[in-house]
C-alpha positions as CSV (number, residue, x, y, z in Angstrom):
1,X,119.6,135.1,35.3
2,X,122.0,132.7,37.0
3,X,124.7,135.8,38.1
4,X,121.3,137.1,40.1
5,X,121.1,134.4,42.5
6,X,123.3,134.7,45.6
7,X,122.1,131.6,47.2
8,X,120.8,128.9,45.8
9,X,119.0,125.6,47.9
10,X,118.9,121.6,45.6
11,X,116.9,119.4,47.5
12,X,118.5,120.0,51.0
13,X,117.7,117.7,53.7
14,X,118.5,117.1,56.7
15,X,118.2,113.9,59.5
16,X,118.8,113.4,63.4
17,X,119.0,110.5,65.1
18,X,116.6,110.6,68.1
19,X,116.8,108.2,71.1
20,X,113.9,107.5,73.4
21,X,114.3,105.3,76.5
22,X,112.2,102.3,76.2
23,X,110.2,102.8,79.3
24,X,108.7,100.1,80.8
25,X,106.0,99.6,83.7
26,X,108.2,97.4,85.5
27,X,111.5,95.8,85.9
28,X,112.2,93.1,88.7
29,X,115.4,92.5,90.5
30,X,116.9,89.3,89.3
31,X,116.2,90.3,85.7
32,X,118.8,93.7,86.1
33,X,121.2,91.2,87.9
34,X,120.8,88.7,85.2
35,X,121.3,91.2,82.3
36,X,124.4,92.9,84.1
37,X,125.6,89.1,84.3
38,X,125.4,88.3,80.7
39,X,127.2,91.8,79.7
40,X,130.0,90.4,81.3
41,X,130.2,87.1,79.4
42,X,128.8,88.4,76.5
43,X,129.3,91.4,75.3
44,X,127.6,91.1,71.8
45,X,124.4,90.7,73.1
46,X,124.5,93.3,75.6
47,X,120.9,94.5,76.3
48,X,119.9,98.3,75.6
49,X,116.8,100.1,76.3
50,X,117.2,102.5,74.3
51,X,115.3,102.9,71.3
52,X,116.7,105.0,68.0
53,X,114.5,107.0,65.8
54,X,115.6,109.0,62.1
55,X,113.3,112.7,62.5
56,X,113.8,114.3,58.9
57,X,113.9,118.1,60.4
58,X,114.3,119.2,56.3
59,X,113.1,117.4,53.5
60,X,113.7,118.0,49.6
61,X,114.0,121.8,50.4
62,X,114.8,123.7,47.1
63,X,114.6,127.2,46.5
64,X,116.5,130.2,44.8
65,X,117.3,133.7,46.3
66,X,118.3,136.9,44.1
67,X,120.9,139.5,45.2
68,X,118.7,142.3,47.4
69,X,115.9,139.7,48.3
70,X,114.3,140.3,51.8
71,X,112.9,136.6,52.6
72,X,110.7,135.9,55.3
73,X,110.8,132.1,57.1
74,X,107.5,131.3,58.4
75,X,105.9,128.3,59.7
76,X,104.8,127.1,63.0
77,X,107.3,125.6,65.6
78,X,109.2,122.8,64.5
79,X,108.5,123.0,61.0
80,X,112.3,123.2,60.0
81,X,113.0,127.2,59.8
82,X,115.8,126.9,62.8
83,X,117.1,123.8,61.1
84,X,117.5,125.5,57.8
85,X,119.6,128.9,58.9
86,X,121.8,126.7,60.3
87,X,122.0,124.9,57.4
88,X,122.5,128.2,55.4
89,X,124.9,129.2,58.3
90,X,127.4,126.5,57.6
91,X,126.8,125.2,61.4
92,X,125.0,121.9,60.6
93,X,125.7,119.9,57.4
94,X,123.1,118.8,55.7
95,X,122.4,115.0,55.2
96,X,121.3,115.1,51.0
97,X,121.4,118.2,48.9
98,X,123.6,120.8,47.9
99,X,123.9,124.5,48.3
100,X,125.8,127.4,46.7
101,X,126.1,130.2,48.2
102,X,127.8,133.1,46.6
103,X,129.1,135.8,49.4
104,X,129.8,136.7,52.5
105,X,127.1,135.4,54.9
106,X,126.8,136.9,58.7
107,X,124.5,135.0,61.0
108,X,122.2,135.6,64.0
109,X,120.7,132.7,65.1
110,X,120.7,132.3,68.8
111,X,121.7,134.3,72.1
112,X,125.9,134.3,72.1
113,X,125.7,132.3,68.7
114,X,130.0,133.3,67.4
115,X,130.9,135.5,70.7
116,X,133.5,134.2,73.0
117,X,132.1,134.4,76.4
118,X,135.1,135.1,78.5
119,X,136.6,138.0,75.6
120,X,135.1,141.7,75.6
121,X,132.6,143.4,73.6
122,X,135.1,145.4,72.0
123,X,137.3,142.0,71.2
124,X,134.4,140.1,70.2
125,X,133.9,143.0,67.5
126,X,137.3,142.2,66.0
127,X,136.9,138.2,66.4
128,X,133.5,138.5,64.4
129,X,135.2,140.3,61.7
130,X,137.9,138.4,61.3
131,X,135.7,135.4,60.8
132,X,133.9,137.3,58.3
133,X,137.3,138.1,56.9
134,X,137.7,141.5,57.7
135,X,141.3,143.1,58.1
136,X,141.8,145.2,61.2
137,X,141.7,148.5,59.4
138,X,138.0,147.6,57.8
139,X,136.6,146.6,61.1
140,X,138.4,150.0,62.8
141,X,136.4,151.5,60.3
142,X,133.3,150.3,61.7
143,X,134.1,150.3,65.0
144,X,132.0,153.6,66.1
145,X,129.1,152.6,64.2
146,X,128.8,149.7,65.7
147,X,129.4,151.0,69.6
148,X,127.0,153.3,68.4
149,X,124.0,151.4,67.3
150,X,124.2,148.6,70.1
151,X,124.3,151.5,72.9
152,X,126.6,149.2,75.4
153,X,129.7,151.8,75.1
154,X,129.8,151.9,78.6
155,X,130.5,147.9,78.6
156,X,132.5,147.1,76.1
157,X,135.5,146.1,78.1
158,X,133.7,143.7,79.9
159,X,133.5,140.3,79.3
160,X,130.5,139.3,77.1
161,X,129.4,136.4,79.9
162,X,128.5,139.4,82.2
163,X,125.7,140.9,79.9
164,X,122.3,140.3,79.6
165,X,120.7,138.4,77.1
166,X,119.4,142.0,75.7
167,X,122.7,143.2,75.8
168,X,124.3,140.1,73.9
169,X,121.9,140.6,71.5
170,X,122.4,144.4,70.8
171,X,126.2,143.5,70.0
172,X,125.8,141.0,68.1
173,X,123.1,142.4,65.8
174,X,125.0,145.6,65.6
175,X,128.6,143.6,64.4
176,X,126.4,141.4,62.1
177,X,125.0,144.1,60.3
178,X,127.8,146.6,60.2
179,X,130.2,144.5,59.1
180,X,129.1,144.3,55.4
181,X,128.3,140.8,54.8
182,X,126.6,140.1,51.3
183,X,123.9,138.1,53.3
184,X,122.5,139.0,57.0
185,X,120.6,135.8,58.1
186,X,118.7,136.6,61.5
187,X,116.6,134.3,63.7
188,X,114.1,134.8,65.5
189,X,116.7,136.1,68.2
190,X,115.7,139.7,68.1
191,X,112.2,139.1,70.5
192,X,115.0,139.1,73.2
193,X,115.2,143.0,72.5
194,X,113.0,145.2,73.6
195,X,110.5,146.8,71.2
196,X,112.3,149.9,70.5
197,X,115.7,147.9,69.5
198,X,113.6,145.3,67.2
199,X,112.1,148.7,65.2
200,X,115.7,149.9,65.0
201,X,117.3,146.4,63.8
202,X,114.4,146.4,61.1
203,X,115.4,149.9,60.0
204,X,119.2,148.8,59.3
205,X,117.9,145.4,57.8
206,X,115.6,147.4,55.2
207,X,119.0,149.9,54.9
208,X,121.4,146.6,54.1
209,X,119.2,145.5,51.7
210,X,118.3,148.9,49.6
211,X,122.3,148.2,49.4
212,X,122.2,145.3,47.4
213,X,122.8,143.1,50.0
214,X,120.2,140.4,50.8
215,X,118.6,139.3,54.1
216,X,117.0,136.0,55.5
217,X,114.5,136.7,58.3
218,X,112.8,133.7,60.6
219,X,110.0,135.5,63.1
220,X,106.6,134.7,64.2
221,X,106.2,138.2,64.1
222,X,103.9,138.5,61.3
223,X,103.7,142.5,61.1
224,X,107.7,142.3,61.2
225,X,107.9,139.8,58.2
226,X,105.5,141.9,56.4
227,X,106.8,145.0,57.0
228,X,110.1,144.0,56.5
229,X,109.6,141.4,53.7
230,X,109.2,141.2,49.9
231,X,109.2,137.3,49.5
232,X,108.3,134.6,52.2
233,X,108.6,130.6,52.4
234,X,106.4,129.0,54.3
235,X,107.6,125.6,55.7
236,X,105.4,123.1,57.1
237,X,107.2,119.4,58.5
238,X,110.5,120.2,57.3
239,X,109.0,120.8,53.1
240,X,108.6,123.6,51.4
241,X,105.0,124.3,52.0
242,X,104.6,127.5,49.7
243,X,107.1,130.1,48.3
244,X,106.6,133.6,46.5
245,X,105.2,137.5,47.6
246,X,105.1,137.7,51.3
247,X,101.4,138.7,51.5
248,X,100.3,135.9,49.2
249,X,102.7,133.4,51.3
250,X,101.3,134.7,54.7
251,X,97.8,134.8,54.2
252,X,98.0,131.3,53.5
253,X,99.9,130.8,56.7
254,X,97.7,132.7,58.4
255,X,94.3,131.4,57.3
256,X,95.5,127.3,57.6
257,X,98.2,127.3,60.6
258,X,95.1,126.7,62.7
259,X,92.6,124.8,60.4
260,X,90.0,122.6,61.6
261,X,90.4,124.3,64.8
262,X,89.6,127.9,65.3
263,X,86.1,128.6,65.5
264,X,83.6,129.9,67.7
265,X,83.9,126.9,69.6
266,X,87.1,125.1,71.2
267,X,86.5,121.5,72.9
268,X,89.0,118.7,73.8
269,X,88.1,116.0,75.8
270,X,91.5,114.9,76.4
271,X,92.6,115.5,80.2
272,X,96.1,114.5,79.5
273,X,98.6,114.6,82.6
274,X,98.1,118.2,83.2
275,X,96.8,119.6,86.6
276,X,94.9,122.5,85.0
277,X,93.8,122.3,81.3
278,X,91.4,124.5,79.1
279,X,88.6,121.5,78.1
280,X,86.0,123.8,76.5
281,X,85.8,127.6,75.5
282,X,82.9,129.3,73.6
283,X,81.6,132.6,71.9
284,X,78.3,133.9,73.0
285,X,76.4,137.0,71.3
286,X,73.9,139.2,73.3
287,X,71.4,136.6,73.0
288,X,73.6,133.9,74.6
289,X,73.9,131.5,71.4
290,X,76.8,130.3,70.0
291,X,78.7,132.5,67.7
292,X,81.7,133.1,65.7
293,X,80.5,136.0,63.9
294,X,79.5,139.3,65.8
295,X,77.5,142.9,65.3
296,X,80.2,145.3,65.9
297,X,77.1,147.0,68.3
298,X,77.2,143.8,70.4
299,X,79.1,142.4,73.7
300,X,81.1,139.6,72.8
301,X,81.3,136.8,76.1
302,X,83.8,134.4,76.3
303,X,83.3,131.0,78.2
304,X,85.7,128.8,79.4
305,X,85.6,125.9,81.2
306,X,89.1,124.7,82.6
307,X,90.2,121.4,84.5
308,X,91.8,121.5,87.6
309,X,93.7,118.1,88.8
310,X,94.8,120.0,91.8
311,X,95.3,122.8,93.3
312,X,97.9,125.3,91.9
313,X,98.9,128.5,93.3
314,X,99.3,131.5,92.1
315,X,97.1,130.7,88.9
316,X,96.5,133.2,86.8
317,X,95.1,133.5,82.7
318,X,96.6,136.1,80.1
319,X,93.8,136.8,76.9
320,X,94.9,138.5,73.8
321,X,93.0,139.5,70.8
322,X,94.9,139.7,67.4
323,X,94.0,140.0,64.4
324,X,95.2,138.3,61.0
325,X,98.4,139.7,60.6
326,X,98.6,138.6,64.3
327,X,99.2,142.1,65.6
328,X,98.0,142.4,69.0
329,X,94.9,144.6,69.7
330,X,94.0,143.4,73.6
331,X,95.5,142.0,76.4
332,X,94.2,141.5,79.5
333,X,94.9,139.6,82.5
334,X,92.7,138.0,85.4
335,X,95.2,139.9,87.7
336,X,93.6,143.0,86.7
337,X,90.7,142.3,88.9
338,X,91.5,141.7,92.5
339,X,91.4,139.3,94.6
340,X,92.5,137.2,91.4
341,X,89.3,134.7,90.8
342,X,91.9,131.5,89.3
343,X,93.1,131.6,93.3
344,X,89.8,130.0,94.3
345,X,89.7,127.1,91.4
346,X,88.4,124.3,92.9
347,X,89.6,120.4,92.0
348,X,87.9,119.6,89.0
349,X,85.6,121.7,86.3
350,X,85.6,125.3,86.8
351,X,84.0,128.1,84.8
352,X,85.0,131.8,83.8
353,X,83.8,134.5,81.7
354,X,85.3,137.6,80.3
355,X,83.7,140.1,78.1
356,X,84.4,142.3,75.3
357,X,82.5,145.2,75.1
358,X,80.7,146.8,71.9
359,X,82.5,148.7,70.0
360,X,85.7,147.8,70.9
361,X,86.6,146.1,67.8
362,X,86.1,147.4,64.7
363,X,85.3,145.4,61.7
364,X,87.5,142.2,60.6
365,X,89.1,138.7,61.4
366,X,90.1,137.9,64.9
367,X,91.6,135.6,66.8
368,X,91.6,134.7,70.4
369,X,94.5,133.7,72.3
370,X,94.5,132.2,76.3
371,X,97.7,131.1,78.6
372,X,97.1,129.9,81.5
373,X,100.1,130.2,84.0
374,X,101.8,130.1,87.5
375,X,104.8,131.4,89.4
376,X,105.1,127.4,90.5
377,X,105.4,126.1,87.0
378,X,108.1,123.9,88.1
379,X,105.7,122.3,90.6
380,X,102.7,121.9,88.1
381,X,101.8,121.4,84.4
382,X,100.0,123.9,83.4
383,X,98.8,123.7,80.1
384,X,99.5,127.2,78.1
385,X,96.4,126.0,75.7
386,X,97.4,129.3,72.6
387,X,95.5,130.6,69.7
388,X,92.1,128.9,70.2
389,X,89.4,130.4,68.6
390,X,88.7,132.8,65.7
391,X,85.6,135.2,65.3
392,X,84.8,137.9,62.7
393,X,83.1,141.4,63.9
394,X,80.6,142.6,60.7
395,X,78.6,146.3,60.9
396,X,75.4,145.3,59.0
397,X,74.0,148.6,59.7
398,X,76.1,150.5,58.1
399,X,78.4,148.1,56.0
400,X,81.6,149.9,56.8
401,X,85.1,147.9,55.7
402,X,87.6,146.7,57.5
403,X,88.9,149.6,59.5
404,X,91.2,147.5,62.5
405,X,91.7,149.9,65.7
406,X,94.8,149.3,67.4
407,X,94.6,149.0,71.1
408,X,97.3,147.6,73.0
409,X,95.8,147.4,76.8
410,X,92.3,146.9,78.3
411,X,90.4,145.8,81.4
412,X,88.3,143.1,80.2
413,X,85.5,141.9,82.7
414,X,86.6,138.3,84.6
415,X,83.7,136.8,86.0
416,X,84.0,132.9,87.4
417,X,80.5,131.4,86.8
């Protein structure tokens, strides 16, 4: 029914111009001088370099939401979700479409996003409500609740340019919510709190809506949009990929984000301009073959071999295991074992090995995940390679269901071969 829907989305899009510099190998003397000579006699032909591009960041988005809804955003990066809050936000116009929006809408998109830097927490809470179009007596009567829930009482009469990004982001979720806007629209801002904050900001985003009042999420925090969630659109390129429940919408995210690439087996042969790069990694069983599926009775070896242009220091690699709902179940780091074995990569092909010992995981979907970093990452390009492969552990003994174990820390074995 028409009076349900609070928002509702007709073929938005929405285009940038992008401008690249036409590089070129080489330039000689007299032809700069020459150019510079004709600009001045004729300006109509002036000469540019610089080459325009139109990059559709939304295209023919449509959809409807319903008073109450809790939506989830999903997609990988650059797939439009940014592009569209804004959008929703009023911030950007779009360039087709039209979109009606019926309430009052309170945004948190990015770090300082509607605070003025050189005001106060405390008169930052009164600016925000006045641009929500609050009187003075309606945001007094939030004041407390607000102080309260962002826990920075003790600097709120200090200018918001002196807090930390943690801080900014406490205050400004706390006046967003508070302030009884008929739509909360939150980016993917809150990963700046820590872990305890995010759990309390999705307590008071499940309480706004249980009000009536509807919320638009964007996180690649998968157990967050689940938890949180009851419908989910999944853009892909700026379209509307799929729309509907949240678990029907995710597992679809989940099982294609990566397809045609996560396996047992990960190999590029591309050496690009990076001075260390992840060329191969692979899955071995107990009998060393290749393997993307796994007794849970069974070690679990990992091999990588990594390209090293020159030498970096300080090169370390971070592994995490997840599973589908990307919840992280291991992390370890070569740092655990030292003297760190990445500090003695030599200039070209290298080889590691970590382990993961039976019984560690219990039975499901997995996937791997490697970065590969160093405190002079202004120096070098190190290639932060991501979710790379995906492996299932099975219990044909005994048949047992999926039954995930949560563990959030663990010494896995580094080895370099």
């Amino acid at each position: 029914m028409m009076s349900d829907i609070i928002i509702k989305v007709e073929h938005i899009s929405k285009s940038y111009i992008l401008k690249h510099q036409n590089t070129e190998s080489y330039t000689a003397l007299r032809d700069v001088i020459t150019n510079k000579a004709k600009g001045l006699f004729k300006p109509s032909s002036k000469v540019s370099n610089i080459k325009s591009e139109e990059f559709w960041a939304l295209n023919d988005v449509s959809f409807d939401v319903n008073r109450g809804d809790r939506l989830g955003i999903i997609g990988r990066n650059g797939a439009g979700k940014s592009t569209l809050l804004k959008v929703l936000s009023r911030i950007v116009t779009p360039t087709k479409g039209r979109i009606t929006i019926d309430g009052r809408v309170a945004s948190l998109l990015e770090v300082g996003t509607g605070f003025h830097p050189e005001l106060s927490g405390r008169e930052n809470i009164f600016l925000n409500g006045s641009i929500l179009g609050m009187s003075r007596d309606e945001i007094k009567s939030k004041f407390d609740e607000i102080v309260a829930f962002s826990e920075v009482e003790k600097f709120l009469d200090t200018p918001v340019k002196r807090y930390s990004s943690g801080m900014y982001v406490r205050l400004a979720f706390a006046v967003a919510a508070h302030l009884d806007p008929e739509i909360l629209i939150v980016d993917e801002v809150l990963a700046v709190g820590d872990a305890e904050f995010q759990k309390k900001c999705l307590g008071k985003m499940k309480d706004v809506s249980s009000q009536g009042r509807t919320v638009l999420f964007v996180s690649h925090n998968m157990s967050a949009v689940r938890n949180l969630c009851d419908k989910a659109i999944l853009l892909n390129k700026g379209c509307v990929h799929k729309q509907g429940a949240v678990d029907v919408v995710m597992d679809e995210y989940l099982n294609s984000k990566e397809a045609g690439r996560l396996s047992g087996k990960y190999v590029t042969g591309n050496t690009n301009e990076n001075d260390v790069k992840l060329m191969k990694a692979e899955m071995f069983d107990s009998m060393n073959n290749i393997q993307d599926q796994f007794e849970i009775n069974e070690n679990i070896t990992i091999k990588f071999t990594i390209n090293c242009a020159r030498k970096v220091p300080n090169l370390y690699a971070y592994v995490a295991v997840k599973n589908n709902q990307e919840d992280l179940l291991i992390e370890s780091d070569s740092m655990d074992f030292l003297p760190n074995i990445f500090d003695s990569m030599k200039e070209g092909l290298n080889e590691y090995s970590i382990q993961i010992n039976a019984n560690l995981l219990a039975v499901g979907d997995y996937i791997l995940y490697l970065s590969l970093a160093s405190s002079y990452s202004d120096n070098f390009l190190v290639e932060t390679p991501g979710d790379i492969l995906r492996f299932t552990v099975v219990d044909s003994i005994t048949e047992r269901g999926h039954n995930r174990r949560a563990f959030t820390s663990h010494l896995l074995k580094w080895e370099m071969i």
